[in-house]
KEKOL-669552 format. One record per atom (N, C-alpha, C): x, y, z. Coordinates in pm, whole numbers, plus 50000, padded with zeros to 5 digits. Layout:
REM residues N
XYZ ...
This chain:
REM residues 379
076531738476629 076871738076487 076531751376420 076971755276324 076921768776259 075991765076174 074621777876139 073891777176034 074281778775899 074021770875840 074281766175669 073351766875615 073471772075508 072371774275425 071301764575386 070181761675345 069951748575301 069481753975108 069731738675075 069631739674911 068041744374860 068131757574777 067231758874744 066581747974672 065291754474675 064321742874605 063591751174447 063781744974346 063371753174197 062511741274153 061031746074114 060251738674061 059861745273890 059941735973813 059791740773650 058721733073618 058051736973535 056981730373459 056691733473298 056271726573199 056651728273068 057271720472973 057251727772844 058251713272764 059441720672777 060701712172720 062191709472744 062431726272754 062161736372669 063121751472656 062891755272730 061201755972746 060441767672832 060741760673014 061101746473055 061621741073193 063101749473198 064021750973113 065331755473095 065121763273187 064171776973046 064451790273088 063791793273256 062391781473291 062341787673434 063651782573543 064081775273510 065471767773598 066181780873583 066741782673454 068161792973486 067691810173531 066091809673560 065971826573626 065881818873738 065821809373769 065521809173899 066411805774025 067671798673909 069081794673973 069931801673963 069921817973866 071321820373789 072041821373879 072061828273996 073691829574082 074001815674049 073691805974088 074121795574134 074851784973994 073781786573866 074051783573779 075461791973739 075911803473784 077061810773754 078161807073800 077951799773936 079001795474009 079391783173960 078471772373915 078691760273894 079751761973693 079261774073637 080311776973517 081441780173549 081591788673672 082841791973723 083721784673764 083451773173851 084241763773931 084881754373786 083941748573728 084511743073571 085481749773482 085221761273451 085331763673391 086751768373377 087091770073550 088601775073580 089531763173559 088781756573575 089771743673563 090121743873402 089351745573352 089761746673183 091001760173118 090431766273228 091961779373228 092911773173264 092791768973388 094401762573452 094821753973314 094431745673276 095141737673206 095791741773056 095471755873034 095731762672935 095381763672821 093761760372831 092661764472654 092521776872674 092661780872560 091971791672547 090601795972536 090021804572506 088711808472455 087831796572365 088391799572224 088291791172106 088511776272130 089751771372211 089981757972249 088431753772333 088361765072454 087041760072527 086211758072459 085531765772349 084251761972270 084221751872244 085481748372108 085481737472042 085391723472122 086091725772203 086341711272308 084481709672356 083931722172436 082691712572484 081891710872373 081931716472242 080991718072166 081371704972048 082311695572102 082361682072064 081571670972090 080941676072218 080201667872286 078521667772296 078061678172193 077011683972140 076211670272049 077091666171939 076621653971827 076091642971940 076931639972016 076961626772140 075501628072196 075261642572243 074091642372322 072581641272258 073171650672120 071461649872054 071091633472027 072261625071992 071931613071936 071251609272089 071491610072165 071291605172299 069951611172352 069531622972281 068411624372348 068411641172340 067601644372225 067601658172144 067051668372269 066431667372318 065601671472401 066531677772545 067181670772560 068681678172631 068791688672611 069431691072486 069901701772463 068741713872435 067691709172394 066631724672429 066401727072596 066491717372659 066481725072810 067781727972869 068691729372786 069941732872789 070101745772781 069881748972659 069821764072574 068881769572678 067421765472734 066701774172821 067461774872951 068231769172987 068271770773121 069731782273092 070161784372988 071421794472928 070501803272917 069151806172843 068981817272803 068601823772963 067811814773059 067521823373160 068531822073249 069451815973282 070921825873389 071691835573249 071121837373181 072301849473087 073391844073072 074021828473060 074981824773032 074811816672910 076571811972878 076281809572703 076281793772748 075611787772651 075081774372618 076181765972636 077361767772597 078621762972592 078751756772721 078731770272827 078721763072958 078081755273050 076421759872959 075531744173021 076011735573006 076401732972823 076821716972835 077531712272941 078861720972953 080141716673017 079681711973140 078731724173247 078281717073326 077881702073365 076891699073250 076251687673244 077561672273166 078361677973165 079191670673151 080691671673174 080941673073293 082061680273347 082841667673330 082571656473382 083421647473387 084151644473273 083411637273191 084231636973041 084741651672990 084301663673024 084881671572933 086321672173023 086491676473106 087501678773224 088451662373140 088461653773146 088561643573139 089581642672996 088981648872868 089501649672775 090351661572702 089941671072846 090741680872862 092211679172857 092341669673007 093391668673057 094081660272950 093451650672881 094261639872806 095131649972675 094301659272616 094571667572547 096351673772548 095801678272689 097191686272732 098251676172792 097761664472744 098871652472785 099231652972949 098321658773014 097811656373199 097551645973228 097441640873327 096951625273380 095561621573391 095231619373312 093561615673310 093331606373392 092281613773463 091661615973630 090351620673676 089251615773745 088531618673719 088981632573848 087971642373888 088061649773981 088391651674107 088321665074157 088681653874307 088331648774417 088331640674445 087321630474570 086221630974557 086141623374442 084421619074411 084251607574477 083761607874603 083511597174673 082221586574626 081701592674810 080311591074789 079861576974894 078761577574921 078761561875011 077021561874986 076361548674899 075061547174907 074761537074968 073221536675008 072841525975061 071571522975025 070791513075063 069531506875003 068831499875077 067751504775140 067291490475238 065751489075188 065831475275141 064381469075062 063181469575197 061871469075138 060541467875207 060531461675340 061521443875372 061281435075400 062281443875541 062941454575556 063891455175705 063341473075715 062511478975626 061741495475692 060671493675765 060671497575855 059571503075966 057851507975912 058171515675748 057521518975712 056701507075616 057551499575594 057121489175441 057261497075316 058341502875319 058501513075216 059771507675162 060541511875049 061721510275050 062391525675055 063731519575133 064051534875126 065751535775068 066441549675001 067381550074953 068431562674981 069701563575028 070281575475061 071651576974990 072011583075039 073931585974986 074001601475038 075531600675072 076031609575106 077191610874989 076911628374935 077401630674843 078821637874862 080041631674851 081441637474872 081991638474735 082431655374742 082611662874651 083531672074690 083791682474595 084651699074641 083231706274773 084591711774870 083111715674933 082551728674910 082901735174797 082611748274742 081111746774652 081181732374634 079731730274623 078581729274688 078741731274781 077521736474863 076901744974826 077631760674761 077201769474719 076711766174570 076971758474507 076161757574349 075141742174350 074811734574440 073921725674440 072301734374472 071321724474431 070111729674430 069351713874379 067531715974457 066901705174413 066161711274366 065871701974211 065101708674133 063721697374101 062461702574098 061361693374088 060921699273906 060731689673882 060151688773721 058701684773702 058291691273677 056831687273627 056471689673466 056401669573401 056981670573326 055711666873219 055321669973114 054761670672966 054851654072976 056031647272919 056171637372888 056561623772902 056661628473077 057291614573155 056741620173291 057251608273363 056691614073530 057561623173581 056811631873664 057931638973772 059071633973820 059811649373836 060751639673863 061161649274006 062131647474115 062811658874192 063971647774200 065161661274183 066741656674175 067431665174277 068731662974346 069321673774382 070941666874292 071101681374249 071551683774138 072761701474127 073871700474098 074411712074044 073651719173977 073581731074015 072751740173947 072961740873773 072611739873674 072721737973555 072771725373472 072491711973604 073021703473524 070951692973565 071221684273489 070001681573434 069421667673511 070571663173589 069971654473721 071241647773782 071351644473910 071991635073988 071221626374034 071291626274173 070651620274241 069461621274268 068021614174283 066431616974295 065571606074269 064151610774262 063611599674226 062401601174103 061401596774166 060231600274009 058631599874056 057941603073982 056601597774037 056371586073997 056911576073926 056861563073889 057471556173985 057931558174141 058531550774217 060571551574215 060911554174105 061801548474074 063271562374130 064121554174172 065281564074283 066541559674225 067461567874220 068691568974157 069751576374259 070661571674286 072561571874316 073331568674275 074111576174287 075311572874168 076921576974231 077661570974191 079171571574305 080531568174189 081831573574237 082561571074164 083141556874186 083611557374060 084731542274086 085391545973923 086091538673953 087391542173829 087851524373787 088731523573604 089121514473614 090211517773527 091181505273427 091571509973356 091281511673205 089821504673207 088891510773059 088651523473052 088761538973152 088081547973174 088791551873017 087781559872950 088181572772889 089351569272739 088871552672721 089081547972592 088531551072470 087151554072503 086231554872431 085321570072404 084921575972387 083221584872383 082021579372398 081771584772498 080151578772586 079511588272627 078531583972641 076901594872696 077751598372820 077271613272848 078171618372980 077011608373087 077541609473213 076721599473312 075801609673368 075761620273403 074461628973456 073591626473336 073961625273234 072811632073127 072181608273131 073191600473180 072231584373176 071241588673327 071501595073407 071111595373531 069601602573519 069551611073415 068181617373381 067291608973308 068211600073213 067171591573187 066661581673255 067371578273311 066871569073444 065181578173531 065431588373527 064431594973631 063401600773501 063391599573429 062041600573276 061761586373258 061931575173280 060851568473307 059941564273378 058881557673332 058141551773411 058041540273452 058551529073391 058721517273374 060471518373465 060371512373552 061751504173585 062831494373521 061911485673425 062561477073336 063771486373271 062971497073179 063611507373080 064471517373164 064571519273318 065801527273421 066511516373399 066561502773430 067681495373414 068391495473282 067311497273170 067961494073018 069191510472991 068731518473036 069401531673038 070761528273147 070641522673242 072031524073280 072741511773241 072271503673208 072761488573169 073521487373046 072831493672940 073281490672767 073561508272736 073691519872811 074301530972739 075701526272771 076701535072669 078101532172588 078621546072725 079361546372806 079961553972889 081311557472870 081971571872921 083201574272865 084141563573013 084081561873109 084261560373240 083501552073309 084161546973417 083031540173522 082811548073620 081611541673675 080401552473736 079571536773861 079311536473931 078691531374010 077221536374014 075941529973993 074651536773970 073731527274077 073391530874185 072251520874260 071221527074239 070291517274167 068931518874164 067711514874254 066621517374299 065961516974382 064051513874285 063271508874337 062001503974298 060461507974403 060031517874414 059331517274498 058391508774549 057921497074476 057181487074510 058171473974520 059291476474538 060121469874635 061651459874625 061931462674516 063511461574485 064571471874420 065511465674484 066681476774440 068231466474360 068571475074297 069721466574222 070851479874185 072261473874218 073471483174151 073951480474093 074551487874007 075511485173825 076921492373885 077601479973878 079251487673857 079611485773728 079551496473638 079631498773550 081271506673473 081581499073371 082321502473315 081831510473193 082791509973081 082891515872976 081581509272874 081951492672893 080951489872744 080221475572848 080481477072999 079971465473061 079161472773194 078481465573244 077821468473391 077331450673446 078181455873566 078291445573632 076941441873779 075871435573795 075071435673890 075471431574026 074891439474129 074821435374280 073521437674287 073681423174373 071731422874447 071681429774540 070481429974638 070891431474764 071041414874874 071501416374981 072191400475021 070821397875129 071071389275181 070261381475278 069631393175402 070751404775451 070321413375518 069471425675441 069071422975299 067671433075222 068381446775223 069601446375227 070611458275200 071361459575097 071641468775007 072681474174929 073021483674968 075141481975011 075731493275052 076831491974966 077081505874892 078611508574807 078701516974858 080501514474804 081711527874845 081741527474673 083421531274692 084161534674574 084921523974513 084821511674580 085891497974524 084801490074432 085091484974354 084571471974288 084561465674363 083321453174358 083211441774445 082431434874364 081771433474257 081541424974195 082141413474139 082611402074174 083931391074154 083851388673961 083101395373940 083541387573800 083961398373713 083731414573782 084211422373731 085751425173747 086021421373879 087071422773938 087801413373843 087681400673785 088411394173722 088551396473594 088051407573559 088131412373426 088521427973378 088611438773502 089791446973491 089981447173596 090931461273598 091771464473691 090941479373765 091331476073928 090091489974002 091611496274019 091371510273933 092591523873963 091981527574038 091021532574127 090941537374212 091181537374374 091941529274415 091871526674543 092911536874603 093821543974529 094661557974546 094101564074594 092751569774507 092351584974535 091131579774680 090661566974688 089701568474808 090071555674900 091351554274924 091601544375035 090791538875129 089731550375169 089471549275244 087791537575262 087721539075111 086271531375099 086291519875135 087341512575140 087321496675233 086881496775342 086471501775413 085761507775529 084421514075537 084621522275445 083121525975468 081761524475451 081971511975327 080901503975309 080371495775428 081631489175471 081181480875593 080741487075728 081081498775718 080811506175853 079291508775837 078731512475727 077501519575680 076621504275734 076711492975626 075981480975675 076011476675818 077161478275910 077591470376060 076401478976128 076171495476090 075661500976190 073681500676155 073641497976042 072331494275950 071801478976031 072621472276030 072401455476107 072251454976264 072771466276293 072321469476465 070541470176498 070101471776426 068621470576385 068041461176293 066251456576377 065991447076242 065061452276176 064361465676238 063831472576134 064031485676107 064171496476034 064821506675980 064101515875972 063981533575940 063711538975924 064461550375849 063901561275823 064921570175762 066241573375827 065301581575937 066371586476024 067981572476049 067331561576079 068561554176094 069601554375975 068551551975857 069951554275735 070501566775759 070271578775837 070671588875822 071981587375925 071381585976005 072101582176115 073411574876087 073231561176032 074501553875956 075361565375853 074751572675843 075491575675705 076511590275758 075781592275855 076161604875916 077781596876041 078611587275981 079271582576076 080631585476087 081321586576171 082491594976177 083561585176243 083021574976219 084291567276205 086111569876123 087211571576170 088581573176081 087901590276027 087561593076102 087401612976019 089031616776025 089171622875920 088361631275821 088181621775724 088851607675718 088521596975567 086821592775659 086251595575650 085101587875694 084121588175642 082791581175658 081601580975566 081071594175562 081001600675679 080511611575687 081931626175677 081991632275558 083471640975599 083251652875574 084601657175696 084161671275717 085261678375634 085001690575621 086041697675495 087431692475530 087551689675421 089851688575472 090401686275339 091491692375321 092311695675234 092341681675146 092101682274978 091661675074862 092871667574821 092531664474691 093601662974611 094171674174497 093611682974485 093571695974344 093931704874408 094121709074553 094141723074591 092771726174623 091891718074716 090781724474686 090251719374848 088691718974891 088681716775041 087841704474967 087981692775015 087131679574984 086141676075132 085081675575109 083901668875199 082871663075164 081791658675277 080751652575222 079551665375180 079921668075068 078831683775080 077201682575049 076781667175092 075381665475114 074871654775124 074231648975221 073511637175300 071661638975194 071631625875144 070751626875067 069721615375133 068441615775142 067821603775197 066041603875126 065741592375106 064731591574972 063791580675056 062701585175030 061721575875050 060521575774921 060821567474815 060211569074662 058571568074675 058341558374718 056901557074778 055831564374798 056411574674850 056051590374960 056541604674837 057331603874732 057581607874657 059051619874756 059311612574844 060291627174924 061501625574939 062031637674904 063461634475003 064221648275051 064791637475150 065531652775249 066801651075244 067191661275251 069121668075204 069451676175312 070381672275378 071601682375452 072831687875442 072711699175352 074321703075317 075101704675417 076191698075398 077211699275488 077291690475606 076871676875616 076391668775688 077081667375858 078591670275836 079611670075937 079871679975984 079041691775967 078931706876040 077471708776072 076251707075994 074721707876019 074711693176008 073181688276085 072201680676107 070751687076081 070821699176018 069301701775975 069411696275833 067751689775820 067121681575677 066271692375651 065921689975526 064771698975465 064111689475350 062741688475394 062251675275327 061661684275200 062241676875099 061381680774949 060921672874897 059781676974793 058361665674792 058061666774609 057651657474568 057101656674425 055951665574432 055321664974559 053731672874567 053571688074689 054681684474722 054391697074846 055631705874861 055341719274898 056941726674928 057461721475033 058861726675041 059741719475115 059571726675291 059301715575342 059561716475491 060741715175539 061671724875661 062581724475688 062391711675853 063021701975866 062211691975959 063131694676079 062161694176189 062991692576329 063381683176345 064951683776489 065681668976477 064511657176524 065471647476479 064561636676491 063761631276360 062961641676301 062021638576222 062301627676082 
């Protein structure tokens, strides 16, 4: 396999400006790239300058109501990559802005392309460790390899947190020192993009600033969303629950008799299903499959460990549509893959990431408390 880079690791400490500004000296290439890739897309579609401002700087009122404090580690993380604020936001809210872009220019409003994704969840009662543990493999553009980064927070006013995350943007996927672990996956319906809603990275951060679990559920449960978003949550003292979430609803999955939660990209909640319609089964055909492939190879075992979720997740079943994918031509003109294998053990406060999952098998474990170890196979 060819050596790949692995995702840097940026640790900030401080209140909201002064975390910014150490994030954006410490990310700017990367934070530059992640303005770039957005931002072209806003050329192609033909804003201008002035159009670009105005458009992300609509989405400014939305966020302070949502949580003022955003936007000062916004502005810091602009003032230290030397880029303008404009494009933090956008970052941190690519989806809806991209989103209302396109509606603008009377384009087909859509979310991006091949926002996959495949999570999984296996409760206390089937780990090796007595831990619970949580992963996903993140399918995206694979030009993101080059602008992802995990960033650890050490935070004034909530627990730690470590995310891996687009460089500029303010959380994805991670967990907390309160136990508590977050994934998140696309799914589409035909409520998307009726409305104005909290962008979903910026519900995904609040999820990882608490401490209380009750209040991660109340954040992805009752915020107002532009789109649906799939969010599995995780509990370190020992349950996990997912929201297929729409616009002004979120729909619950437990985990079943086998102490597993596995999503793709389809709805499967029956009562959601009877109440809209899933547009997405176009852009990811392929997820009827890959949920079940992820659980069939999870149930081959009755007790679990990391490595096995890794293992499941890393599966190459129907490649290049497969859980695990390797670059191949998108839907936008662009190269679509899985551009990172994510795996969490909340408990332990760690988790390890492999960019590029279907070309490398090296992890690099990052820690709420320790620098990151690059781990030999196996580990």
């Amino acid at each position: 396999m060819p050596t790949i880079e692995q995702f840097p690791f940026i640790s900030v400490a401080g209140r909201p400006f002064e975390r910014g500004v150490q994030y954006g000296q410490q990310a700017r290439e990367r934070v530059r790239l992640s303005m770039k890739l957005y931002g072209q897309t806003l050329v192609d579609l033909g804003f201008s300058e002035s159009q670009r401002l105005a458009l992300i700087n609509s989405f400014v009122p939305a966020i302070e109501e949502f949580a003022a404090h955003y936007l000062d580690e916004m502005r810091g993380i602009a003032e230290g990559a030397d880029v303008p604020f404009e494009d933090v936001v956008m970052i941190n809210a690519r989806t809806e802005v991209l989103a209302r872009a396109r509606a603008e220019k009377n384009r087909a409003v859509e979310l991006e392309p091949d926002d996959g994704c495949t999570g999984a969840l296996i409760l206390p009662e089937r780990s090796k460790s007595g831990n619970l543990l949580h992963a996903q493999n993140w399918d995206w553009r694979a030009e993101c390899v080059d602008t992802a980064i995990v960033l650890r927070i050490r935070s004034d006013e909530g627990p730690d947190i470590l995310t891996f995350v687009e460089a500029g943007g303010l959380a994805r996927s991670g967990l907390n020192s309160a136990g508590v672990s977050i994934t998140a996956n696309y799914l589409e319906s035909d409520r998307d993009f009726g409305q104005m809603g909290t962008p979903l990275s910026l519900i995904r951060r609040k999820v990882l600033e608490q401490q209380h679990f009750a209040l991660a559920l109340k954040a992805v449960a009752t915020t107002p969303k532009s789109c649906s978003n799939n969010i599995m949550l995780g509990m370190a003292q020992g349950f996990g629950i997912d929201f297929e979430c729409t616009t002004n609803e979120s729909f619950p999955i437990y985990p079943g008799e086998d102490h597993l939660i596995v999503h793709a990209n389809h709805w499967v909640n029956p009562v959601a299903l009877c109440k809209l319609l899933d547009t997405g089964r176009a852009s990811t055909p392929e997820s009827s499959y890959r949920d079940w492939r992820v659980r069939r190879l999870l149930n081959e075992q009755e007790k679990l460990n990391l490595n096995d979720l890794k293992r499941a997740l890393f599966d190459d079943f129907g490649t290049p549509y497969s859980v695990c994918r390797p670059p191949r031509p998108g839907s936008h003109d662009n190269l679509s893959a899985t551009v990172a294998m994510i795996a969490m053990e909340p408990a332990l406060g760690v988790m390890d990431a492999a960019p590029l999952p279907a070309l490398n098998s090296v992890f690099t474990r990052y820690s709420l408390t320790e620098e990151p170890v690059v781990l030999e196979a196996g580990q």
